[in-house]
C-alpha positions in Angstrom: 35.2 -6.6 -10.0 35.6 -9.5 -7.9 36.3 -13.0 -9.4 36.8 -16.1 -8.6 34.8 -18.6 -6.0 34.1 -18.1 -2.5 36.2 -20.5 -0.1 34.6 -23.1 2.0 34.2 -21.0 4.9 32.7 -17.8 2.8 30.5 -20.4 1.0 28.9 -21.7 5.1 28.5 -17.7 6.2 27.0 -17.3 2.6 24.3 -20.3 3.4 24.1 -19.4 7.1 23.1 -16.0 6.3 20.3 -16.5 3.1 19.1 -19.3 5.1 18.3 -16.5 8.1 17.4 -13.9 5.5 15.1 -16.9 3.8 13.7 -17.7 7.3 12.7 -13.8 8.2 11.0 -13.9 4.8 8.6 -16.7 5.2 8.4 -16.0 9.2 7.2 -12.4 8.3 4.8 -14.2 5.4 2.9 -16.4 8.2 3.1 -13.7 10.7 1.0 -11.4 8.4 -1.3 -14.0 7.4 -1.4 -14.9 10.7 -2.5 -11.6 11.7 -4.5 -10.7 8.9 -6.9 -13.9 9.3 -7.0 -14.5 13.1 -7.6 -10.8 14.8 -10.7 -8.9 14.4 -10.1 -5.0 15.7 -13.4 -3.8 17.2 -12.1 0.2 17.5 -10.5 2.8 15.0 -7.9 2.5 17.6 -7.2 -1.1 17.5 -7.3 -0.9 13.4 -5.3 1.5 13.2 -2.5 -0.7 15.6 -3.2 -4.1 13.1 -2.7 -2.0 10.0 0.2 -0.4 11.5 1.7 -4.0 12.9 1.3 -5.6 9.5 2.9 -2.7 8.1 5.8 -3.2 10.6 6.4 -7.1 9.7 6.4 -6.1 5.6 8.5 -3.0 6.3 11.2 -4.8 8.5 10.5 -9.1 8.0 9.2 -9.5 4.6 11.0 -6.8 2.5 14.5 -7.2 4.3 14.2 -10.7 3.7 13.1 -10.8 0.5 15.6 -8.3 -0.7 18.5 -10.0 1.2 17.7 -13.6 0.1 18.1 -12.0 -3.5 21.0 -10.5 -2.6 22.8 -13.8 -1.2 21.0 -15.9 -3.8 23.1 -13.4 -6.4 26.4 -14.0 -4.7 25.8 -17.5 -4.2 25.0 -18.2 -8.3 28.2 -15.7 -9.2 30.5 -16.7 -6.9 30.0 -20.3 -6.3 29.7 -23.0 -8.7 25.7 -23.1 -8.4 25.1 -20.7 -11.4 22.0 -19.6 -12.2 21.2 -21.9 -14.6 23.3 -25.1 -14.1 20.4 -27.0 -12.7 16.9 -26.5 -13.7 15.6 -26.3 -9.9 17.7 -23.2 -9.7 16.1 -21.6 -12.7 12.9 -22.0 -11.4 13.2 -20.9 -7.8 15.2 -17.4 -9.4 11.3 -17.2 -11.3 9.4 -18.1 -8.6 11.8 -15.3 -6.2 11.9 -12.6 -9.0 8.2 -12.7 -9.6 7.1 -12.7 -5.7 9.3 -9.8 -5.1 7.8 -7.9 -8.2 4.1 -9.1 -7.3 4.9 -8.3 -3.3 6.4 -4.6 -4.3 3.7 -3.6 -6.6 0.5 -5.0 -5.4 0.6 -6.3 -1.8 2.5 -4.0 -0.8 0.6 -1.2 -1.4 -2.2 -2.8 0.2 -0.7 -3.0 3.5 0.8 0.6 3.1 -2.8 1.7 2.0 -4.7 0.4 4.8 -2.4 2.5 7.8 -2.9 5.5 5.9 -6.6 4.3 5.3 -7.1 3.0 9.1 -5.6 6.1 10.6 -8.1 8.9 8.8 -11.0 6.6 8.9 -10.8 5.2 11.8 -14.1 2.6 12.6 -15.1 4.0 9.0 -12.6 1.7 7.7 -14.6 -1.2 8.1 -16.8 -0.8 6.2 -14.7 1.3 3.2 -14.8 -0.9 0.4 -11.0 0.3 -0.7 -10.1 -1.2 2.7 -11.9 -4.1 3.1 -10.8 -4.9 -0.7 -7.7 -4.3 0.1 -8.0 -7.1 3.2 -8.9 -9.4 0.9 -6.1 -8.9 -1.8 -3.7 -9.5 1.9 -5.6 -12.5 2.8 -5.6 -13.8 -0.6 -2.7 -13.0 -1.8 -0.5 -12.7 1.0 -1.6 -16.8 1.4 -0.4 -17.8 -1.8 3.1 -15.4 -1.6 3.7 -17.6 1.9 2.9 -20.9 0.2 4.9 -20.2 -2.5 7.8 -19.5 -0.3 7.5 -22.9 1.2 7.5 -24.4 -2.0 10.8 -22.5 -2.8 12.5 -24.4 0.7 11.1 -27.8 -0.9 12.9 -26.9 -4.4 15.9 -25.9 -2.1 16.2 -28.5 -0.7 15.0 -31.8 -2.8 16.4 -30.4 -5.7 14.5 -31.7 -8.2 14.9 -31.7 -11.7 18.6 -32.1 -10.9 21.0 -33.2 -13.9 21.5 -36.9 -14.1 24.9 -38.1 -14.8 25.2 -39.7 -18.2 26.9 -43.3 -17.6 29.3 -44.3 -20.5 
């Protein structure tokens, strides 16, 4: 096993790196909600293609991101000297990141997936399938709330709050 601290240089490619896997997370957050909210497909054809591109932007923005923002957030609280639980502000972002992944895996994710599969033997059917169109709702809904709690993770990243005050003697 590897101890010790990263060096300066390690510690900037660490932080250049989650910050691009952070950004990829949240950009492939808005671009779903984005898509979700703001195109109407008129054809089997052109639900299909939204279902599928919505897939694609889970499959290959959210999911990559999400998992390698975990994956640098883990070496950055083992091998720096953030920790995981030296500051409150880092406890609570490791919650708010362990539970979005979780809740992204196991519910919205399956919407998304669902809908393709859904979109593609239906076709124009779709709209008006209530597994479908419930499953729209749970994106819109849901999806919403994942993004915005992502951008509440930046502001804890970056105002630190809750940070621990030095005690003057």
């Amino acid at each position: 096993m590897i101890t010790g601290k990263l060096k300066p240089q390690g510690v900037k490619i660490l932080k250049m790196l989650h910050i691009f896997l952070a950004f990829c997370w949240i950009v492939g957050g808005l671009t779903l909600c984005l898509l979700v909210f703001i195109t109407h497909p008129q054809s089997g054809d052109e639900l299909f293609m939204r279902s599928r591109i919505l897939q694609v932007v889970d499959d290959y923005f959210i999911i990559y991101g999400a998992i390698g923002s975990l994956i640098t957030g883990l070496i950055y609280s083992i091998w720096t000297n953030w920790g995981f639980f030296k500051h409150t502000w880092i406890t609570v972002k490791w919650v708010m990141i362990v539970l979005q992944i979780l809740f992204g895996t196991f519910v919205l994710g399956p919407c998304v997936n669902d809908n393709v599969i859904l979109a593609d033997q239906l076709r124009e059917a779709a709209l008006t399938d209530p597994v479908f169109i419930e499953n729209i709702r749970m994106t819109q809904l849901w999806g919403t709330v994942q993004t915005a709690l992502l951008l509440i993770v930046i502001i804890i990243s970056v105002q630190k709050p809750w940070k621990k005050k030095k005690i003057e003697k």
